[in-house]
C-alpha positions as CSV (number, residue, x, y, z in Angstrom):
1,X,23.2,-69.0,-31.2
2,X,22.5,-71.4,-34.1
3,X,18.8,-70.5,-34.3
4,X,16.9,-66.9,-34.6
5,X,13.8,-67.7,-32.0
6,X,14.8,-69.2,-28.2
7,X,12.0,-70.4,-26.2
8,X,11.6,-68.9,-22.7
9,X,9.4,-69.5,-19.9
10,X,7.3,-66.6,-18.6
11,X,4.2,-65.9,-16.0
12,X,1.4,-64.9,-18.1
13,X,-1.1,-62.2,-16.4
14,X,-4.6,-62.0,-17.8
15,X,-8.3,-61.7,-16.4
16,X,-7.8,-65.4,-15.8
17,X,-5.3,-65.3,-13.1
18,X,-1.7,-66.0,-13.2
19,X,-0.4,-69.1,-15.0
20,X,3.0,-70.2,-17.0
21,X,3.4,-69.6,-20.2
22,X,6.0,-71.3,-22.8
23,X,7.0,-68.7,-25.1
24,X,9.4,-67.9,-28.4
25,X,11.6,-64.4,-28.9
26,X,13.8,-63.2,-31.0
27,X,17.6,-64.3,-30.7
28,X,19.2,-60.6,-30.8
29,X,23.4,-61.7,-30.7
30,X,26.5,-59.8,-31.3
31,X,27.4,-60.2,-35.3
32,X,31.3,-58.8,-35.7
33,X,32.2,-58.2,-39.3
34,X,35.8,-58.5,-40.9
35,X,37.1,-57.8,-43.9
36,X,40.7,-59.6,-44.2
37,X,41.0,-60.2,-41.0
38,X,40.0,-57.0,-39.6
39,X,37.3,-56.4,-37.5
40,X,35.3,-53.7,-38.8
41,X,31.9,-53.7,-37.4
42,X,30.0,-55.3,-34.3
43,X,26.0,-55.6,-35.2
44,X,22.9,-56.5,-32.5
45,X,21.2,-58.7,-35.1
46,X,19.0,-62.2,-35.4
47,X,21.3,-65.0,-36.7
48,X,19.5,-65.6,-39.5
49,X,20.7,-65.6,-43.5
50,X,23.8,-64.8,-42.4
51,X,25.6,-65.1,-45.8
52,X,22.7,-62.6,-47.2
53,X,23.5,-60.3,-44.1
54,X,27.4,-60.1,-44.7
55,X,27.0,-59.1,-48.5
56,X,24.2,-56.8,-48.0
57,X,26.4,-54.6,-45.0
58,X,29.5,-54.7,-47.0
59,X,27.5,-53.4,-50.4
60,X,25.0,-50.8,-48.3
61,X,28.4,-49.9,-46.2
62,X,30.4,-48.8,-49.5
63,X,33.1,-51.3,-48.5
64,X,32.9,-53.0,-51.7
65,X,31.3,-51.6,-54.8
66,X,29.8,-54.8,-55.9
67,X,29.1,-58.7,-55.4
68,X,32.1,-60.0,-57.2
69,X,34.1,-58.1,-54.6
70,X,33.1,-60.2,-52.0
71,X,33.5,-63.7,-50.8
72,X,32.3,-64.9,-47.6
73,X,35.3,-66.9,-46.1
74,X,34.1,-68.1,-42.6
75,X,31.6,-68.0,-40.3
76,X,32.3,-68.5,-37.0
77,X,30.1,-69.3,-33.8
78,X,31.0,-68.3,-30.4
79,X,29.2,-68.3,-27.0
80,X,29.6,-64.8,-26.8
81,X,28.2,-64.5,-30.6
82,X,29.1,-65.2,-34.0
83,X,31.9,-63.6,-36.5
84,X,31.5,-63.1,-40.2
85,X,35.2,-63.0,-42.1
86,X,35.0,-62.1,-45.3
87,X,37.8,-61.3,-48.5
88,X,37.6,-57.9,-50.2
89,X,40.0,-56.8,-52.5
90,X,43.3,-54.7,-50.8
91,X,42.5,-51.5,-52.7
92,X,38.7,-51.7,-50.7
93,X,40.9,-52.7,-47.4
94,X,43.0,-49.8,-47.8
95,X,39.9,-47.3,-47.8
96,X,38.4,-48.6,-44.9
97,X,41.4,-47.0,-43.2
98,X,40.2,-43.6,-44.9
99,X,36.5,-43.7,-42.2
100,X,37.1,-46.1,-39.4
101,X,33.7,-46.6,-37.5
102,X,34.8,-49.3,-35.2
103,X,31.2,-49.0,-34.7
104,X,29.1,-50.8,-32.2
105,X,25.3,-51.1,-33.7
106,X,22.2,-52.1,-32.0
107,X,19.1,-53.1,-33.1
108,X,17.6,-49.5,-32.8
109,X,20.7,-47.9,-34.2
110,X,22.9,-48.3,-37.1
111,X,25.0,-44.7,-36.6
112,X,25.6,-45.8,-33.0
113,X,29.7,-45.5,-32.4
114,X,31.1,-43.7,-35.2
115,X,34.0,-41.6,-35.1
116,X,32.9,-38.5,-36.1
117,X,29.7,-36.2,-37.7
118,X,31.4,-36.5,-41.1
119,X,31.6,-40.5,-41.1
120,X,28.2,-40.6,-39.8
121,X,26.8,-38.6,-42.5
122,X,28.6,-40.3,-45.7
123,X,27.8,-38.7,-49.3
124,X,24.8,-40.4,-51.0
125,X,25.2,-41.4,-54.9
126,X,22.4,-40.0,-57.2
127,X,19.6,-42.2,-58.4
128,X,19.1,-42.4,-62.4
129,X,16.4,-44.9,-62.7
130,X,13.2,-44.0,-64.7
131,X,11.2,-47.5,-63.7
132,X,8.0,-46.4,-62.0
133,X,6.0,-48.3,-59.8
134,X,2.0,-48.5,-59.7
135,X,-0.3,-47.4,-56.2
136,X,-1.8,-51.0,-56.5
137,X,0.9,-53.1,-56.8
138,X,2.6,-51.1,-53.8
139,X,-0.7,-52.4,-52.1
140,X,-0.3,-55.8,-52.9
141,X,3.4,-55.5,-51.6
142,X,2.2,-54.5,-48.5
143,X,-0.8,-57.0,-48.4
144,X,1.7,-60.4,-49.2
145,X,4.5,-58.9,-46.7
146,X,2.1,-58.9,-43.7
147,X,1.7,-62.7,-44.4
148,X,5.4,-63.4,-45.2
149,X,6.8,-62.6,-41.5
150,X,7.1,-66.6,-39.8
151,X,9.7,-65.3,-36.8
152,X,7.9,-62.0,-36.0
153,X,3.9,-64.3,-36.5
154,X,6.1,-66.7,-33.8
155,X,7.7,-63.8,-31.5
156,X,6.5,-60.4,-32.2
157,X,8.4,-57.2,-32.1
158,X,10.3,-58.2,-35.3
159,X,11.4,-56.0,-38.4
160,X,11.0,-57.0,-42.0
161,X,11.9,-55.8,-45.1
162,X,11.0,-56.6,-49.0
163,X,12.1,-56.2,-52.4
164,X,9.4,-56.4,-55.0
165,X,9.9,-57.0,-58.3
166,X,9.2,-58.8,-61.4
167,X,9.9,-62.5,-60.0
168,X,8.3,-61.8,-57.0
169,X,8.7,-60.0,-53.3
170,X,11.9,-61.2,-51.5
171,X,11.4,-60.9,-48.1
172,X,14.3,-60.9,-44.9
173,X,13.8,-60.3,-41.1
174,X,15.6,-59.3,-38.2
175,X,15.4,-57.5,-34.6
176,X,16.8,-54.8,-36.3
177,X,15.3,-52.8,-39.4
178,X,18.6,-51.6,-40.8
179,X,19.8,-55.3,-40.4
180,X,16.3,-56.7,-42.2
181,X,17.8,-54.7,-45.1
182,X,21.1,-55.3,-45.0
183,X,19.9,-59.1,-45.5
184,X,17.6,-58.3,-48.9
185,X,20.3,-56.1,-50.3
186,X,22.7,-59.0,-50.4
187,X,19.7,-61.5,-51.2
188,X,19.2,-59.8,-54.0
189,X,23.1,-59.3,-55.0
190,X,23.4,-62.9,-54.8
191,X,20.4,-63.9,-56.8
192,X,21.7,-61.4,-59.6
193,X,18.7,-59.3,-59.4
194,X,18.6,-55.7,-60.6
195,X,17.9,-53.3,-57.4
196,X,16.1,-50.8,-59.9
197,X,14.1,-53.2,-61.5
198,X,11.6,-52.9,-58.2
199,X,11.3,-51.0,-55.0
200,X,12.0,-51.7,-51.4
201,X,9.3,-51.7,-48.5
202,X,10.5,-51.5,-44.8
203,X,8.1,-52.4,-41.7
204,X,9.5,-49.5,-39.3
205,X,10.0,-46.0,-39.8
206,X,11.8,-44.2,-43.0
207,X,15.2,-43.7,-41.3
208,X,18.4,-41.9,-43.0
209,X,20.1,-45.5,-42.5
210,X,17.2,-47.0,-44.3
211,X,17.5,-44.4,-47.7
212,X,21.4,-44.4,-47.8
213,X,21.8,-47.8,-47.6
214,X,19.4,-48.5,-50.5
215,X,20.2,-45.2,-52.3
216,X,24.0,-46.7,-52.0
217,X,22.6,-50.2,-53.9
218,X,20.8,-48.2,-56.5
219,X,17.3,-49.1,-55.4
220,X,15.2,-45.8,-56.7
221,X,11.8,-46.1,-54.6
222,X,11.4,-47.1,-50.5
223,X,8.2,-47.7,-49.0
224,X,7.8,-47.7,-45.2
225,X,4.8,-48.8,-43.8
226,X,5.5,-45.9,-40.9
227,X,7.1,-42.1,-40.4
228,X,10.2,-41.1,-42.3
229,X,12.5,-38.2,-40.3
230,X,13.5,-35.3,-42.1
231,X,17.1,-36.2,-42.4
232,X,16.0,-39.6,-44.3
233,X,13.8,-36.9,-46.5
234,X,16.8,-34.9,-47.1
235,X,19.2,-38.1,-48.1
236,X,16.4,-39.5,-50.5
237,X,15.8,-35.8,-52.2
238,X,19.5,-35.1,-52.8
239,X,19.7,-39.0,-54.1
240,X,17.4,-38.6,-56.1
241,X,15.0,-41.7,-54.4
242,X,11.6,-42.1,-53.9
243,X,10.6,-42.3,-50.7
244,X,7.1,-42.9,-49.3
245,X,5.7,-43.4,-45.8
246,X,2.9,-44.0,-43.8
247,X,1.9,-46.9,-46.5
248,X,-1.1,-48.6,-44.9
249,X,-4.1,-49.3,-46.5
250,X,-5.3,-47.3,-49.4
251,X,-3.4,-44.7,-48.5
252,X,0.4,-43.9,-48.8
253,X,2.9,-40.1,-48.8
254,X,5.3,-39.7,-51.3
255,X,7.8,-37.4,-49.8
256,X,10.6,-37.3,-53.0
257,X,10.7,-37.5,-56.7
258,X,7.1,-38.2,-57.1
259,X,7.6,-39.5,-60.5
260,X,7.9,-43.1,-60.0
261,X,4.6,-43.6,-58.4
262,X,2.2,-44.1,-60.8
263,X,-2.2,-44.6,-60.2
264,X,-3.2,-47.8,-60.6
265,X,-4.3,-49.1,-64.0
């Protein structure tokens, strides 16, 4: 539970014949969340930058409203899987109570358990940011990210997600795409780094998970290397993001406020 690969033994099938084969995956283990002492969350997720995780959900979450509101208490590992308690002010305790999602994620679904259409479809704040972002350094964002994956180059089938900006491209993984961002959104609160001073890039599809949760940081422009749906179009439009998809290559779409993507110079 300690590590995020596990090696495995398996029969491996090719026009060779049949033979063993020693193998890594992906540790995928039950990640509960509390705030206070209150279980709030129970997340399929690699246990992997932790600390980066538990900031990140509480900020994308809304259930605090920034870093200094949160404090990382304990982490503690069980056989059945690990449990994050954290301290958040009582005023931010107190509105949890207001949308309960007792919510049971997996790695394919962060919406998976809530109470009710309304909690699952939270309001979205409105992006001001004027920063643009130029085609080629999107390009060279998507070139360094392809080479900056070590537990999906060691297991395969593993999300990732960036944040470029001036310093650099920050880059978190995980079994779970929502959960790769999670951990870069609280990377990034930790390190002190401005979320609309750069943009995000996802290797999955554009989800409405995906744009609220970075919408709800202030990040103003989201890459995704595949499809967005048209609820995560919707989300980004009304919050005033930029979202583009289908970024591979030369080519990428810009789906919303256009603005910010700027040819190369």
């Amino acid at each position: 539970m300690n590590e995020p690969l596990h090696s495995v033994n398996a029969l491996r099938l090719d026009a060779g014949g049949r033979r063993p084969h020693d193998d890594r995956v992906i540790v995928e283990a039950p990640i509960a969340l509390l705030y206070n002492g209150d279980s709030f969350a129970v997340m399929m997720a690699t246990p992997d930058s932790l600390e980066d995780f538990a900031l990140g959900f509480a900020l994308s979450e809304g259930v605090v409203a920034s870093r200094e509101e949160f404090r990382l208490v304990d982490v503690v590992r069980h056989d059945e899987g690990i449990a994050l308690h954290a301290a958040i002010p009582q005023a931010r305790f107190d509105a949890l109570a207001e949308r309960r999602r007792g919510l049971e994620g997996r790695s394919g679904c962060g919406l998976c358990g809530v109470e009710s259409l309304q909690a699952a479809l939270r309001p979205v704040p409105r992006i001001e940011t004027t920063d643009s972002v130029r085609v080629d350094a999107i390009r060279a964002v998507l070139a360094d990210l392809a080479h900056r994956q070590p537990l999906n180059a060691l297991s395969g089938g593993v999300h990732a997600a960036g944040f470029a900006h001036a310093g650099g491209l920050l880059v978190r993984e995980d079994v779970g795409r929502h959960n790769a961002l999670d951990k870069v959104l609280g990377a990034i609160a930790r390190d002190g780094i401005d979320p609309a001073r750069g943009f995000v890039v996802v290797t999955s599809r554009a989800s409405y998970e995906i744009v609220h949760k970075a919408a709800t940081c202030g990040v103003g422009v989201v890459v995704a290397i595949s499809a967005p749906t048209d609820l995560a179009i919707r989300t980004a439009d009304a919050a005033g993001l930029t979202l583009a998809a289908f970024a591979r290559g030369e080519s990428l779409n810009v789906y919303t406020h256009p603005h910010r993507i700027v040819p190369a110079t």
